[in-house]
N, CA, C and O atoms as a printed pandas DataFrame, in Angstrom:
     atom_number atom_name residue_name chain_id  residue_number  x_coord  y_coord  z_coord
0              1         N          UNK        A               1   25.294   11.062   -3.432
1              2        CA          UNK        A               1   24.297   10.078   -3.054
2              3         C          UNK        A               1   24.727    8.711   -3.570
3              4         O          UNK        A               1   24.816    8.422   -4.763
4              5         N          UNK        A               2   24.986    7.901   -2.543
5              6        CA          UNK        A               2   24.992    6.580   -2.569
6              7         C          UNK        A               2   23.786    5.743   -4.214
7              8         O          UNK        A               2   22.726    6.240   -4.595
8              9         N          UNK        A               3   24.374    4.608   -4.745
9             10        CA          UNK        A               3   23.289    4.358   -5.524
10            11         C          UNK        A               3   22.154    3.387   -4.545
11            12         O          UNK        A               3   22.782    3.184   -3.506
12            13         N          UNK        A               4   20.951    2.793   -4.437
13            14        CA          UNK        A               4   20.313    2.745   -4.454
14            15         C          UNK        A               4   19.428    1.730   -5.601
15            16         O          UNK        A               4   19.647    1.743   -6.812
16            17         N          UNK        A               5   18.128    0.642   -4.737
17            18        CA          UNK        A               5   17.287   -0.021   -5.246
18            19         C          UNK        A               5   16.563   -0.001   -4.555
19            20         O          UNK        A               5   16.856   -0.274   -3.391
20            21         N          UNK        A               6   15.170    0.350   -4.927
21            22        CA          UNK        A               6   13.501   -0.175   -4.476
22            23         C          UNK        A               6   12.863   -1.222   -5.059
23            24         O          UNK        A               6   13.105   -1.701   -6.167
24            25         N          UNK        A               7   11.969   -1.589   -4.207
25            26        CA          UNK        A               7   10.979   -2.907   -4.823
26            27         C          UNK        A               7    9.800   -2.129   -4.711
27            28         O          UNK        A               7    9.560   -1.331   -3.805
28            29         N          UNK        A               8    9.069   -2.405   -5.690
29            30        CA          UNK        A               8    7.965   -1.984   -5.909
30            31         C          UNK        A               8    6.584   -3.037   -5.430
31            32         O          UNK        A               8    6.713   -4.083   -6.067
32            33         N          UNK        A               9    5.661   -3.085   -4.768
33            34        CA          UNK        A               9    4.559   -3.525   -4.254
34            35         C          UNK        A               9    3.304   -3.130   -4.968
35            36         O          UNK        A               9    3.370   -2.083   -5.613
36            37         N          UNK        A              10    1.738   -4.038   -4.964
37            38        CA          UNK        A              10    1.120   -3.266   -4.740
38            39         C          UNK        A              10   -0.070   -4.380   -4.187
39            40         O          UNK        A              10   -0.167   -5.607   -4.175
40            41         N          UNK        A              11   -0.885   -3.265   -3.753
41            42        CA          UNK        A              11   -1.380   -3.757   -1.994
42            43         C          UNK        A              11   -2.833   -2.914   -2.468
43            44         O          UNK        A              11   -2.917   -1.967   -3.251
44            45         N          UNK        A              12   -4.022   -3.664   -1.645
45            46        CA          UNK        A              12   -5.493   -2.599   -1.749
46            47         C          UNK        A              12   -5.921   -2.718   -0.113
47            48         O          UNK        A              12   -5.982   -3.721    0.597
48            49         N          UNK        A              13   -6.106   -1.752    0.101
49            50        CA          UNK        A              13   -6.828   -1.476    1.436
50            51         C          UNK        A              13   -8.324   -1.286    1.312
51            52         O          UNK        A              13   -8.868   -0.628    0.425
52            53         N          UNK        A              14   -8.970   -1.969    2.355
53            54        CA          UNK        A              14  -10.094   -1.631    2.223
54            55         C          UNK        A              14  -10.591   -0.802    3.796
55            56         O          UNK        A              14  -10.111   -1.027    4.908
56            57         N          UNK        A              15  -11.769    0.265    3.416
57            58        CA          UNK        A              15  -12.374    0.676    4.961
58            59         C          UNK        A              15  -14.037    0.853    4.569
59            60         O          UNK        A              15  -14.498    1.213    3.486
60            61         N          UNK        A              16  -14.825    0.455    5.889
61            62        CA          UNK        A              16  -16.317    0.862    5.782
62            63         C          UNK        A              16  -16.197    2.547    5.669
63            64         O          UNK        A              16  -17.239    2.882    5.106
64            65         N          UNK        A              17  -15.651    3.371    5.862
65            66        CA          UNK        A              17  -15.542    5.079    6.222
66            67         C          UNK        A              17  -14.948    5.636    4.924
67            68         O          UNK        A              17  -15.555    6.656    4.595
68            69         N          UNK        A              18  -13.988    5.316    4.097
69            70        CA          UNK        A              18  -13.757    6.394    3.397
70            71         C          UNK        A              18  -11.820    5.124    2.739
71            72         O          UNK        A              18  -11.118    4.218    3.188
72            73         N          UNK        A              19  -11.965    6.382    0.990
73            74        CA          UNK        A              19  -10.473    5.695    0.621
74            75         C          UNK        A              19   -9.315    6.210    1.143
75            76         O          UNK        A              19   -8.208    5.735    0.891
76            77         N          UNK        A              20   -9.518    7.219    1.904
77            78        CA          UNK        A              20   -8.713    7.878    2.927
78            79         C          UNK        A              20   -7.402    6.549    3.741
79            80         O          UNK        A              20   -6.259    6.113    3.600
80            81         N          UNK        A              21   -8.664    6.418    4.615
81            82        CA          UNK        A              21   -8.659    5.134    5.184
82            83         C          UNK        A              21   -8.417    3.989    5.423
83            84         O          UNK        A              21   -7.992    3.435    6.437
84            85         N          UNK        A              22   -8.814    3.489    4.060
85            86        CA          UNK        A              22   -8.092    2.140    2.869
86            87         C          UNK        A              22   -7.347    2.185    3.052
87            88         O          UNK        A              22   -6.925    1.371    3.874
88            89         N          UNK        A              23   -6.298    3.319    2.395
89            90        CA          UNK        A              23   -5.023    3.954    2.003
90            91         C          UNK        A              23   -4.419    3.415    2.805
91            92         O          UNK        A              23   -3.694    2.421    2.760
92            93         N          UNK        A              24   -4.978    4.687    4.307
93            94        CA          UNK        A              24   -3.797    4.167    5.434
94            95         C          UNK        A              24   -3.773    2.867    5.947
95            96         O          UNK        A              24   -2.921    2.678    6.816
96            97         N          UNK        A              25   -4.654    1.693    5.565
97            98        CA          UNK        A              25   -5.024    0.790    6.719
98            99         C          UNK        A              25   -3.768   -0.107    5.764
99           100         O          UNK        A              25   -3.082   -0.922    6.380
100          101         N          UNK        A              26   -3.555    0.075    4.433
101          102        CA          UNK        A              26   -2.995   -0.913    3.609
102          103         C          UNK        A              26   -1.143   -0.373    3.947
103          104         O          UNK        A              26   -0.194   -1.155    3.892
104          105         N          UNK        A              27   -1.044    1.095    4.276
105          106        CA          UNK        A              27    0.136    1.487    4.595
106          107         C          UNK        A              27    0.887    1.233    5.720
107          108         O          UNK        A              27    2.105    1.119    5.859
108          109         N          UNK        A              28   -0.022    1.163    6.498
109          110        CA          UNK        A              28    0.146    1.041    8.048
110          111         C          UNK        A              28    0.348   -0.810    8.059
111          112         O          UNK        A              28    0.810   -1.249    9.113
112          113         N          UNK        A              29    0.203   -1.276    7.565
113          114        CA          UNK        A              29    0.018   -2.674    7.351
114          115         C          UNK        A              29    1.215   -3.398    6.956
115          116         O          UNK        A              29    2.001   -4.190    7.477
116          117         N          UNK        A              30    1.048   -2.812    5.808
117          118        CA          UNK        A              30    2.709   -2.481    4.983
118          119         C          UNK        A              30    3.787   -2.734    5.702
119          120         O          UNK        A              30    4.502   -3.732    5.614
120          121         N          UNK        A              31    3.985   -1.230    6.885
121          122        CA          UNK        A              31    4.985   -1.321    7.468
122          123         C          UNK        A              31    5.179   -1.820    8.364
123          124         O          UNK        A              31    6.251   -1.558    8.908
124          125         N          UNK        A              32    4.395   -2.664    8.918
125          126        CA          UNK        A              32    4.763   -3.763    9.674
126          127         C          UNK        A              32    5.936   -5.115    9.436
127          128         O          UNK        A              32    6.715   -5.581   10.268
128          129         N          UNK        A              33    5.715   -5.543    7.916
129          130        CA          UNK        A              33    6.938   -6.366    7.773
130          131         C          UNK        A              33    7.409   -5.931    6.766
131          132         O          UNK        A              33    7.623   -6.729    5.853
132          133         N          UNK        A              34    7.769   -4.344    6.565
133          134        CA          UNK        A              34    8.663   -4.372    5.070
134          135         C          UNK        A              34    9.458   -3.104    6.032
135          136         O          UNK        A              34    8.923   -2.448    6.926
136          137         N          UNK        A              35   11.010   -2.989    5.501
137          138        CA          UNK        A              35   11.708   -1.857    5.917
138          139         C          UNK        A              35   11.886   -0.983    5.111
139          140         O          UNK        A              35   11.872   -1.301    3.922
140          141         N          UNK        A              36   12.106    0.368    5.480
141          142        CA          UNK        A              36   12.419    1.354    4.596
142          143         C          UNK        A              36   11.045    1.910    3.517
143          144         O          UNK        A              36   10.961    2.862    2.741
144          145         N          UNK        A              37   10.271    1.036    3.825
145          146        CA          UNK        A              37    8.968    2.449    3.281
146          147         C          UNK        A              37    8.750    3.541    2.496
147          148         O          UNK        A              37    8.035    4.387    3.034
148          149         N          UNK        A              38    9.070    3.756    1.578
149          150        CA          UNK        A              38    9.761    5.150    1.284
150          151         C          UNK        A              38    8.240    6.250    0.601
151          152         O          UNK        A              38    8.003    7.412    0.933
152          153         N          UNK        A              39    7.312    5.249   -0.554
153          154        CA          UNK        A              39    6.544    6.060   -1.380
154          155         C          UNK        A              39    5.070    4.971   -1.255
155          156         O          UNK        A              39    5.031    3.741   -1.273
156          157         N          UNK        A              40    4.059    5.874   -1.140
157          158        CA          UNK        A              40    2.926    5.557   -1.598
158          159         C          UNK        A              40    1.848    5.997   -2.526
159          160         O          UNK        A              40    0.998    6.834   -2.223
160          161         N          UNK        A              41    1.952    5.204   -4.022
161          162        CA          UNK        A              41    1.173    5.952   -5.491
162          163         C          UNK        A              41   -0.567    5.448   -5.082
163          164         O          UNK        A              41   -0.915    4.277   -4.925
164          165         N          UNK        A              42   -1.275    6.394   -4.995
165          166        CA          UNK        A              42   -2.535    5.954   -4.996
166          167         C          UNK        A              42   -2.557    5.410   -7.176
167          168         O          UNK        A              42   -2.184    6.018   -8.179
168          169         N          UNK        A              43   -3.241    3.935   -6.935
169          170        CA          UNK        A              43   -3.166    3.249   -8.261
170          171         C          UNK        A              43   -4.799    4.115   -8.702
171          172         O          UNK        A              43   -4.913    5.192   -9.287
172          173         N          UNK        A              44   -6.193    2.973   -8.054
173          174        CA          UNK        A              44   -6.870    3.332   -8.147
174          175         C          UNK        A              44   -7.663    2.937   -7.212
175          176         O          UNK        A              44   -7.401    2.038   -6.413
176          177         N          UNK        A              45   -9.170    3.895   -7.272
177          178        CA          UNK        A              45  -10.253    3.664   -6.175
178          179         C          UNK        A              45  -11.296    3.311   -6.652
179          180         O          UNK        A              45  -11.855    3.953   -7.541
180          181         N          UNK        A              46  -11.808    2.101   -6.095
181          182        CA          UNK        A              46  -13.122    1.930   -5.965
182          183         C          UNK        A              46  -14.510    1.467   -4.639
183          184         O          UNK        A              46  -14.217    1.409   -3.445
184          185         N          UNK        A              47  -15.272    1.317   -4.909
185          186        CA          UNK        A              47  -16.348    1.062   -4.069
186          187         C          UNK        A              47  -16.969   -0.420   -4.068
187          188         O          UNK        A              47  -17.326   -0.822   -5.175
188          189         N          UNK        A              48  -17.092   -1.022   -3.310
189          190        CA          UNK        A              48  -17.879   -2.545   -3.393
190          191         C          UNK        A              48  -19.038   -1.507   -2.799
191          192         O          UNK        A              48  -18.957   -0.438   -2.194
192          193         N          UNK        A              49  -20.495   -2.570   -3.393
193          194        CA          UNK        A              49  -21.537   -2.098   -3.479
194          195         C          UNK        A              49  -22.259   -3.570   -3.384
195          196         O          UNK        A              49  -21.674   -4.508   -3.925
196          197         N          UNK        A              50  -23.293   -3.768   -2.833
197          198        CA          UNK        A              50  -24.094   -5.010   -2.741
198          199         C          UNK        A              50  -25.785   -4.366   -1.941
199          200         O          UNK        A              50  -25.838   -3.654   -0.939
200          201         N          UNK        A              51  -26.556   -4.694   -2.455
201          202        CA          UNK        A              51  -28.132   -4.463   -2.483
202          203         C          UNK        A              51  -28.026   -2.753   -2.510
203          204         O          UNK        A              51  -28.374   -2.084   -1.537
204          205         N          UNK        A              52  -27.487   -2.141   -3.786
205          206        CA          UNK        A              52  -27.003   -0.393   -3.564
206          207         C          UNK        A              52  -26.831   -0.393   -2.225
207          208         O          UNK        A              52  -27.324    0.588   -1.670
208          209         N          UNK        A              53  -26.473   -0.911   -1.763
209          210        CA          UNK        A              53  -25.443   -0.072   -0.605
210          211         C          UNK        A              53  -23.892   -0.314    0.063
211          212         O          UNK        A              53  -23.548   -1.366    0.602
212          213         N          UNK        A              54  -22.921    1.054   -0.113
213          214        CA          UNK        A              54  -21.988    0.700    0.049
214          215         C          UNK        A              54  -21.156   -0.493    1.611
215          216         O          UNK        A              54  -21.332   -0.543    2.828
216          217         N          UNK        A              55  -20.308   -1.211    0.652
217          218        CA          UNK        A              55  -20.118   -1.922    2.040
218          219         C          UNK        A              55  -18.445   -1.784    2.208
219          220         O          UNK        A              55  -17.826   -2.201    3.186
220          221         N          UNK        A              56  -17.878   -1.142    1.098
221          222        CA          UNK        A              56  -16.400   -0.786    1.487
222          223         C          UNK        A              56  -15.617    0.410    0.300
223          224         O          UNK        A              56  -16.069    0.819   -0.770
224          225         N          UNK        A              57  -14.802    0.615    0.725
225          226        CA          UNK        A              57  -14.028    1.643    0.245
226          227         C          UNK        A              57  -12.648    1.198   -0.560
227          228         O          UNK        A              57  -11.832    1.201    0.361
228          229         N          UNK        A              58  -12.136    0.927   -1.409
229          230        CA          UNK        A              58  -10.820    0.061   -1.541
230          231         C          UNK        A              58  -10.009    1.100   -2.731
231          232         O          UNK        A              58  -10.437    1.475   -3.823
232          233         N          UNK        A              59   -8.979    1.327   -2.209
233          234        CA          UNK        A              59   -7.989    1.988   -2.951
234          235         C          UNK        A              59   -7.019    1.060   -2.611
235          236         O          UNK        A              59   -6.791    0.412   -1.589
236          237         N          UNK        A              60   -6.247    1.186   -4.234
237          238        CA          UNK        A              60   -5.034    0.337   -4.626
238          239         C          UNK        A              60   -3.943    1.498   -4.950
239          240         O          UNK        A              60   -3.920    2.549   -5.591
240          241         N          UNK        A              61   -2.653    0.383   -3.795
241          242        CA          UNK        A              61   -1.561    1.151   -4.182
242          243         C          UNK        A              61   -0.228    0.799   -4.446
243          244         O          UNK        A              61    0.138   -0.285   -3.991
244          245         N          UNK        A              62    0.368    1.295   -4.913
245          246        CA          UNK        A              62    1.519    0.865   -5.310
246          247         C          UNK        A              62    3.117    1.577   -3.777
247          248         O          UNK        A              62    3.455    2.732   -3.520
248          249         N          UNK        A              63    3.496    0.590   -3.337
249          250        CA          UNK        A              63    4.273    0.752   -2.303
250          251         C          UNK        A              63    6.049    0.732   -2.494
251          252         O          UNK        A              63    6.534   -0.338   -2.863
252          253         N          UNK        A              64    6.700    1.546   -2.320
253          254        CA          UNK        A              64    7.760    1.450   -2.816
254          255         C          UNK        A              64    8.699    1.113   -1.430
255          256         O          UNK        A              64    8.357    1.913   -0.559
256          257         N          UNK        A              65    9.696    0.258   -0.964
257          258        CA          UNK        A              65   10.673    0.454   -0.166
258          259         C          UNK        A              65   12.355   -0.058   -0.525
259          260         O          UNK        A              65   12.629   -0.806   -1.464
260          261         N          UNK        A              66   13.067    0.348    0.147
261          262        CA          UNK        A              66   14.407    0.496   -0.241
262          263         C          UNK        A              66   15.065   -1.392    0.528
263          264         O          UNK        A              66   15.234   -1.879    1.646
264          265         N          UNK        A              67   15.240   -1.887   -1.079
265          266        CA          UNK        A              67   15.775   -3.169   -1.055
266          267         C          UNK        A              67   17.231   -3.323   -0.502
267          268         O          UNK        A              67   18.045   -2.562   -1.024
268          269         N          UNK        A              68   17.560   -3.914    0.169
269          270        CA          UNK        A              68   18.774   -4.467    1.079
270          271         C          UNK        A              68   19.322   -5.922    0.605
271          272         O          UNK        A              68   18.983   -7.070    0.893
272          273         N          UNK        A              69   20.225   -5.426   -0.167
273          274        CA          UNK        A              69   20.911   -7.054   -0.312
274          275         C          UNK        A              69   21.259   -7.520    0.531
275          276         O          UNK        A              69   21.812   -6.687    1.249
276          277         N          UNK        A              70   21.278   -8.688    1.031
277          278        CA          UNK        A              70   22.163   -9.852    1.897
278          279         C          UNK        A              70   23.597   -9.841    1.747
279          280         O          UNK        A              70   23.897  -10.665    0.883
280          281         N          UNK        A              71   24.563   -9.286    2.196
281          282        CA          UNK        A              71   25.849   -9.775    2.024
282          283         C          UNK        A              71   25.992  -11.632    2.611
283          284         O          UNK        A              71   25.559  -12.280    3.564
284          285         N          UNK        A              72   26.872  -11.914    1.370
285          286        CA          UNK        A              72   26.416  -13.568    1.234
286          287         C          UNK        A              72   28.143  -13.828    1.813
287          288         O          UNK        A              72   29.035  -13.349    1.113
288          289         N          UNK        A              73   28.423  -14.392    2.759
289          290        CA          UNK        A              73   30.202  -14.407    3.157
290          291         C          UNK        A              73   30.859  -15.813    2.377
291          292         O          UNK        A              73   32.058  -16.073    2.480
């Protein structure tokens, strides 16, 4: 195996439905402008709450993808 570097991220998703959700909305998001994708650590979860009632779901995560140097000529 070749050596290898990741960059580490971290990103919170939020959803009205669930941290499920969050998760994916912040992953899916993610990979839109980052390459190589590799790991997603759920950090932590919580709930926004306003007049007791929930109004979102937000899990934080930590995103890992595989860094690409620039060959510089």
């Amino acid at each position: 195996m070749s050596e290898s570097v990741y960059k580490i991220i971290e990103l919170v998703g939020t959803s009205t439905e669930s941290w499920e959700k969050a998760a994916v909305t912040a992953i899916e998001t993610a990979m839109k402008t980052l390459d190589d994708v590799r790991i997603a650590e759920v950090v932590k979860q919580d709930i926004q709450i306003e007049d007791g009632k929930i109004l979102a779901y937000r899990t934080r995560l930590k995103i890992s993808f595989k860094y690409h140097s620039k060959d510089v000529s």
